[in-house]
C-alpha positions, 0 to 999 in steps of 0.5 A, spaced: 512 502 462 519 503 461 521 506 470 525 503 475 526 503 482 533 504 485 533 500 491 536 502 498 543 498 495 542 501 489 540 496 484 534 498 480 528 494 479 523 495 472 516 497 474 512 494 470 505 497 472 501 500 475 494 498 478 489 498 484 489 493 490 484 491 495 484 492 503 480 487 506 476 490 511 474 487 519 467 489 516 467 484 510 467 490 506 474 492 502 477 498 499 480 500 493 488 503 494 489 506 487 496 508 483 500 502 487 506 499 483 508 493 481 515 492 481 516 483 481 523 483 482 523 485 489 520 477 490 515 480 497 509 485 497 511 493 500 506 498 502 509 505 503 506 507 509 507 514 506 504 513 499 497 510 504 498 517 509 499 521 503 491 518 500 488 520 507 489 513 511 491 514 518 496 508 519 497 505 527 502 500 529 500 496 535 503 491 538 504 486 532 499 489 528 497 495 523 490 498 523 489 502 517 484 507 516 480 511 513 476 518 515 471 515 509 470 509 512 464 508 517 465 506 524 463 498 525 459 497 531 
């Protein structure tokens, strides 16, 4: 692939691919979140908020932690 990512401070780092990742679930079970960059130079995992809101995930901050969900997900009882 042959893109890059302008940071916040202008420097630019190589994307090298795209793929699918899991969310592990509170249900055991796990989703896949497709069309996800890899960028290595940035040395930590980033997830848009926006990119996830713009697949159909509502994102809740609560306290320290972050929910994510799904309307497709059924709830867990």
């Amino acid at each position: 692939m042959d893109f890059q990512i302008q940071m916040g401070n202008k420097t630019k780092c190589a994307l090298v691919g795209r793929g699918t990742i899991h969310i592990h679930r509170e249900s055991d079970k796990s989703t896949g979140v497709i069309d996800v960059l890899h960028v290595p130079c940035l040395g930590m995992n980033l997830i848009s908020i926006f990119a996830l809101q713009d697949k159909g995930y509502d994102i809740y901050f609560v306290g320290k932690k972050v929910y994510i969900k799904h309307q497709s997900w059924k709830k867990v009882k």
